[in-house]
N, C-alpha and C positions, 0 to 999 in steps of 0.2 A: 301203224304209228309206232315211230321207235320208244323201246323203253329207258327212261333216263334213271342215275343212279345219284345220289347228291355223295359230294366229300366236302368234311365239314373239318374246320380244324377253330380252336378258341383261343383269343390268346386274354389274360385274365390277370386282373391288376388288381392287387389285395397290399392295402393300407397297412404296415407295422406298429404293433401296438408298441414304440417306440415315446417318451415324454417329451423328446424334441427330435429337432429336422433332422437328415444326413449330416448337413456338412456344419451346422451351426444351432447355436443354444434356443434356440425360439422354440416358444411350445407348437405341439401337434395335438392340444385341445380341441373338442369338435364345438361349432355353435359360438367363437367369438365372433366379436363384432368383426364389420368388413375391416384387412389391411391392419390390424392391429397384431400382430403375431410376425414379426417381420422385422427385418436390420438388411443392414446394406447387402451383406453375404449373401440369403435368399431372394434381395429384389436386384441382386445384380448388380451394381452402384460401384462404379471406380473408385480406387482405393478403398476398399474394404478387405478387413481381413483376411489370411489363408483361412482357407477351408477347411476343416477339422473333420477326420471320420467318422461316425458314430458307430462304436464298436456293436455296443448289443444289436443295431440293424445287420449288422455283418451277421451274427451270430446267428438272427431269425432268418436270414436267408438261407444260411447254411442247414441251418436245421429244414428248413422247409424241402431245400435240394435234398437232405437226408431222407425224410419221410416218405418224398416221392421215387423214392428207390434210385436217385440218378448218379451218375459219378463226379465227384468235387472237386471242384478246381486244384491246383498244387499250391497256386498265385492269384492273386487276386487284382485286375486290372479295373480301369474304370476310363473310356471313352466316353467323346463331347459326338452326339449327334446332332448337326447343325442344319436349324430348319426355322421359318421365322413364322411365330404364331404371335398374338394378341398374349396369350397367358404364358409365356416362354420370357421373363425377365433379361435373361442373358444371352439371349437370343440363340442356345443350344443347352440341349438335356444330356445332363450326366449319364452314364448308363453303361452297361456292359453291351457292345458289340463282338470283340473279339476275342474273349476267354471269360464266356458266361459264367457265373459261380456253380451249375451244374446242368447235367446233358444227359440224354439217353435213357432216360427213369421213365418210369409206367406209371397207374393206376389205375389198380382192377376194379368194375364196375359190374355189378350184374344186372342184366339186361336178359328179359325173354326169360329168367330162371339158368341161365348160363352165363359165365364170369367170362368178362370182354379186358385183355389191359389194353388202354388207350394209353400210347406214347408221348410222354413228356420229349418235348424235344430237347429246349432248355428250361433253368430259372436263372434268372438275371438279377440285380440291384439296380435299382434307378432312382431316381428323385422324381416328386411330380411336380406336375405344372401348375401353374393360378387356377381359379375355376372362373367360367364367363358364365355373367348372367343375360340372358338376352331379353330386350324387351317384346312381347310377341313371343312369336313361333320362330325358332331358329333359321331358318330360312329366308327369311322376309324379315327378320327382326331392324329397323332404321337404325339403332347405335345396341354396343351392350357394354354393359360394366365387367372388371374383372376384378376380381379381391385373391392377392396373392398369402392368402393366409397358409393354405394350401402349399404353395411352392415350396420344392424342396423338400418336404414330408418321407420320407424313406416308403420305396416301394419293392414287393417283386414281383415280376411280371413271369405269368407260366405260361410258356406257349405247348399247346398240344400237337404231336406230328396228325395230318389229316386223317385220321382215324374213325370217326365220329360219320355216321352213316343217316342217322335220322335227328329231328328236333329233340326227338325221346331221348335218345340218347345223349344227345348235347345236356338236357336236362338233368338225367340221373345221373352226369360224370360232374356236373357243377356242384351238383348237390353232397356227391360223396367227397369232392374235393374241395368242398367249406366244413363237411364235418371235420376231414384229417387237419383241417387248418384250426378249427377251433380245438382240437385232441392236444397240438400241441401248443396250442396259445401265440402264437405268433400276430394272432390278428383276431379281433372282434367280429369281423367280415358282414356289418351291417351294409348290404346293400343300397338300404334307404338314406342311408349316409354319406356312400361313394368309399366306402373302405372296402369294398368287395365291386370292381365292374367289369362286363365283358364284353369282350368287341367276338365278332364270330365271322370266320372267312368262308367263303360259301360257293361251291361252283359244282354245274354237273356236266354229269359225261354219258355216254349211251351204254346203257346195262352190258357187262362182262369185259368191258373198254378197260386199259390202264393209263390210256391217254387223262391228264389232268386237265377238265376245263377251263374257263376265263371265272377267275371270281371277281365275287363284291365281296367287300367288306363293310358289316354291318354294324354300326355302332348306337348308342343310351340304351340300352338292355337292362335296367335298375329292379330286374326282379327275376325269378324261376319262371313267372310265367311269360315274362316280357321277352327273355330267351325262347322258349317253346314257342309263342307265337311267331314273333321276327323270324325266326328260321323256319317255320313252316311258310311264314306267307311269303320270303325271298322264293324260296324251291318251286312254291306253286308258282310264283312268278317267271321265273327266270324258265321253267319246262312250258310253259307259255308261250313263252318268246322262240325258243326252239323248234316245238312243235310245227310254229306256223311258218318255220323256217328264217327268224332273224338270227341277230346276232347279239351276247352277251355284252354289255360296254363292261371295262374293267372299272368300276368307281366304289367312293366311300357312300355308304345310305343310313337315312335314319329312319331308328323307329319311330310311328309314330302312334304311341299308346291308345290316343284318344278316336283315331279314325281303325285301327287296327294294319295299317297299311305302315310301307317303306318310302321312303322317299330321296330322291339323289341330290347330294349334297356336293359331289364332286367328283370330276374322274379319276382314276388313278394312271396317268399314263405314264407312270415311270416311280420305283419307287427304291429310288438310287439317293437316299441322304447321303451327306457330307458325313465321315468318320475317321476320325482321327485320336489316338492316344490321347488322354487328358495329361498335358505337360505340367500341371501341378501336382497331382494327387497317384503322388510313387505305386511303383508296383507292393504288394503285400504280400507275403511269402503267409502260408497257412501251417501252421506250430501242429504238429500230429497227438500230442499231448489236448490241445485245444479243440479240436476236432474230436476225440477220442470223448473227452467230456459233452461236447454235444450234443455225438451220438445218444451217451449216455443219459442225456437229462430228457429224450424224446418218450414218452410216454407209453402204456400198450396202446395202441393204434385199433381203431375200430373193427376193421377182418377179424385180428387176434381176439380182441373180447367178444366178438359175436359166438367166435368158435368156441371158447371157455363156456360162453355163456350157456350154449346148446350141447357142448358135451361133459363139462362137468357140473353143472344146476340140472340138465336135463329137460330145459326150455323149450317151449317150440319154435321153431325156427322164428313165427311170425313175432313173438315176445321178445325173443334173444334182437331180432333188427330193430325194432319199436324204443327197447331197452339202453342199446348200444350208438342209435341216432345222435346221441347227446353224453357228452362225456357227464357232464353234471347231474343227467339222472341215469347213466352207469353207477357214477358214483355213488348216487342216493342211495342206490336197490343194494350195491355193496353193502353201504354201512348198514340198512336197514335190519339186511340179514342176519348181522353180527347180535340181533338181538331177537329177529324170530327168521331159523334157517327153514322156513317151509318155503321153498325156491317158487313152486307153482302160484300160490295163496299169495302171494307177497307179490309177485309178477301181475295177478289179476287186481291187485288193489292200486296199486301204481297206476297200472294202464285204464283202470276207467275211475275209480272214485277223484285220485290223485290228480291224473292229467284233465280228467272232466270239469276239476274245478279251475287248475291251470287255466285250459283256454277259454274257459266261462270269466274270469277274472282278465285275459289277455296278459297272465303271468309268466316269468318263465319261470324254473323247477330255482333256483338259486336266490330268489324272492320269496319265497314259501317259508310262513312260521311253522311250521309242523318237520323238528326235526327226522332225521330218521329212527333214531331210537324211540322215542315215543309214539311213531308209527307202529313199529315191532313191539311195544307195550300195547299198545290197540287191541292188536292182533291175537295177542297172549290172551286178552281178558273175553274174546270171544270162545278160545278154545277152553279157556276154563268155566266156560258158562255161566261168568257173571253178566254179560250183558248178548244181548242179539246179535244177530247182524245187520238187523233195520235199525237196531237203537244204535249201534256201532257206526250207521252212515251217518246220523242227527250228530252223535257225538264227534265226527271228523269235520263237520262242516263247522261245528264252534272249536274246534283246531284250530281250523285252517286260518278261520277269522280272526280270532283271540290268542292264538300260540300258547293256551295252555294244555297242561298235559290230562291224560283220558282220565284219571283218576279223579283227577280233582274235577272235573267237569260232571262223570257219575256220580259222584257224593252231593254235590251242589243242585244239581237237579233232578237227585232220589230215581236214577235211570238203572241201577241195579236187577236185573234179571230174578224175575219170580221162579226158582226153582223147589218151594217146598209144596210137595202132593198135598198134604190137608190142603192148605191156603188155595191150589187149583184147583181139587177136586170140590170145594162147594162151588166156585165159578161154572165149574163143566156140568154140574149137577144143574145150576139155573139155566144154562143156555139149552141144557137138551130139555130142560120144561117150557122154556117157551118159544122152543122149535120143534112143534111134536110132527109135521110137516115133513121137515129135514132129515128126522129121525125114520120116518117111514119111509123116503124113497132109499136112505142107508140102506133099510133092511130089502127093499125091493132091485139091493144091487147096482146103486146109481153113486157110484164113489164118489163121484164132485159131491154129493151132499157132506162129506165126510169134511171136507176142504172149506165149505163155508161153515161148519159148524166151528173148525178152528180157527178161520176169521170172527167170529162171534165172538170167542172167548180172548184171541188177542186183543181185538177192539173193547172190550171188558176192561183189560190189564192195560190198556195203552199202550201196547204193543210191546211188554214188560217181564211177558210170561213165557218161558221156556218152552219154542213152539216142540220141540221132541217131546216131551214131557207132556206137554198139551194132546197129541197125538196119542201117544202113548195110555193115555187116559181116559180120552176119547174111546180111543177102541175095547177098552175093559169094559165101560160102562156101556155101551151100545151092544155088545156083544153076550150080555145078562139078559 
């Protein structure tokens, strides 16, 4: 039975966090009403005014082709791809065909514990379409609405060269290239919103082959895992069909979430749009002074702090990715630091007390009252042994809740760490008298007795007492 190999290539359309469309002033708000966001400009409508560029969309594309290592147009064109859809008001989409705003850029992935760059081919500008609602199932649906709120919304689309080997891999290269998109803000990339979606082209060929086979293209992918899924269950599909000796049809398919399968939506026998130079919207020459500063205003990018993060903190690797995932809690552990630099400690506190609460809340790190500085105060008052580190997790949970700081939350509810020997040693004296039990199997060599003698005395203190000190104490007096 021959062996098939899939090539996989995505091409990925990420909403600009721009306040209005490309070409005209209409908001790019999410959640308004149907059709309310809209003038003649975006619904197409004769005699409506010239089209205006929206510069800062320029700027986020360019920065976006920046990031992804690609090379930047000189000029900046803009082509009418002409095709007739229900959500297409003008009945063609603006969009770069023929001098993408950038081409030829990578993004390294690691995969397997080895760094894969997958090939950007291009990033383009484009506008989008209306969105259709169907009634039903897409396929079957008898009429749909379309609300052109949407339309014209400033997009860029990245297509990837086929690189892309398994669904895994499709996965961890979407997921690294929504964190460099959020790194450098160009987009919010809520998927569950449509500011982040991907279509994924799919075809396989017989292992060691460089023959390219027949794809599909696969489209509504509105998650990480709706990717992962759809392209594993195209592959097993489509090596199915091979196997038993048919043939690939070239078409568009949809996922279909709810049954886990694909389904065909249309064929693709030919995918030869109409393009033509946009004869309103002039060429744009790109100022090197302009470019120069966009460069500049891009941020460090995730690779670079991961690497900072594990060679000058001394992180583990696992901490340093976990850390670096999210520009906003980089950020955090940054400033945290600036007030307690113990890189490891601070690294453990984030990653489970911090993020625990996080996803127990359904938060993310940018909603959290508990700045970082007042974390790094926390932290301080454990190392100075005013408080535990069990009374230090009670006290972060009225943090987190209440945004105020550890101090004032110790004083208020008299959580101050018992460190003076009188005041313990009569406590340790009553627990080893009315554990004469626990004390004998000590001496018979059974160290866990030791372990519950100083749960005894914390549960005593309310968990208040200085468990070193508690030990410490323990062992003088047992050892009389």
């Amino acid at each position: 039975m021959t062996a098939f190999e899939a090539v996989i290539g995505l091409e990925v359309h990420v909403e600009l966090l721009t306040q209005t469309k490309l070409f005209c002033s209409c908001s790019t708000d999410f959640g308004a009403a149907p059709n309310t966001q809209v003038c003649p400009i975006c619904l197409g409508l004769p005699g409506g005014n010239t089209p205006r560029l929206n510069k800062k969309a320029v700027a986020y594309a360019i920065k976006t082709a920046l990031a992804l290592n690609c090379q930047v147009a000189q000029e900046i064109t803009f082509d009418r791809k002409n095709y007739f859809y229900a959500d297409l008001p003008n009945g063609y989409q603006i969009t770069q065909h023929f001098h993408p705003m950038g081409k030829k850029g990578f993004l390294p992935v690691n995969v397997a514990e080895k760094t894969k760059n997958i090939g950007i081919h291009q990033v383009h500008l484009e506008e989008d379409a209306g969105k259709m609602f169907h009634v039903g199932d897409i396929l079957s649906s008898p009429f749909s609405r379309v609300d052109f709120n949407r339309a014209s919304v400033p997009l860029v689309e990245i297509v990837t060269e086929p690189d892309l080997r398994t669904a895994e891999e499709a996965r961890l290269f979407l997921q690294k290239l929504r964190n460099t998109l959020l790194y450098i803000g160009i987009s919010d990339c809520k998927m569950e919103e449509g500011s982040l979606r991907c279509d994924a082209n799919i075809s396989l060929r017989p292992l060691g082959s460089k023959e390219l086979g027949v794809k599909t293209e696969l489209k509504n992918m509105n998650s990480f895992r709706a990717v992962y899924r759809g392209i594993e269950y195209e592959i097993e599909r489509q090596t199915g069909i091979l196997q038993e000796g048919g043939t690939v049809i070239p078409e568009t398919r949809h996922w279909d979430e709810e049954i886990g399968a694909t389904k065909s939506m249309r064929e693709k026998l030919s995918e030869s749009y109409r393009y033509f130079p946009d004869p309103v919207l002039l060429p744009l020459k790109t100022d090197t002074k302009w470019l120069e500063e966009i460069l500049y205003s891009i941020p460090e990018l995730p690779d670079s702090r991961y690497k900072r993060f594990t060679e000058d903190y001394g992180l583990p690797p696992y901490d340093a990715e976990v850390l670096t995932s999210s520009r906003d809690l980089a950020d955090y552990y940054e400033q945290a630091l600036q007030t307690y630099p113990e890189h490891k400690n601070l690294s453990n506190w984030i990653m489970s007390e911090l993020m625990g609460l996080l996803n127990a809340n359904n938060m993310e790190i940018t909603a959290c009252k508990v700045e970082p500085p007042e974390l790094g105060d926390l932290l301080k008052l454990i190392d100075q042994g005013t408080i535990s580190g069990k009374i230090a997790k009670t006290v972060f949970e009225e943090m987190f809740t209440t945004g105020e700081k550890p101090e004032k939350i110790i004083r208020e509810k008299g959580l101050t760490q018992i460190s003076d020997e009188e005041t313990l040693l009569k406590i340790v004296d009553t627990v080893v008298t009315a554990h004469p039990g626990s004390v004998e199997d000590y001496h018979n060599g059974k160290n866990k007795a030791l372990g519950f003698l100083v749960g005894q005395v914390m549960k005593e203190t309310k968990g208040q007492a200085n468990p070193r000190l508690v030990n410490k104490l323990l062992q003088k007096k047992l050892s009389n």
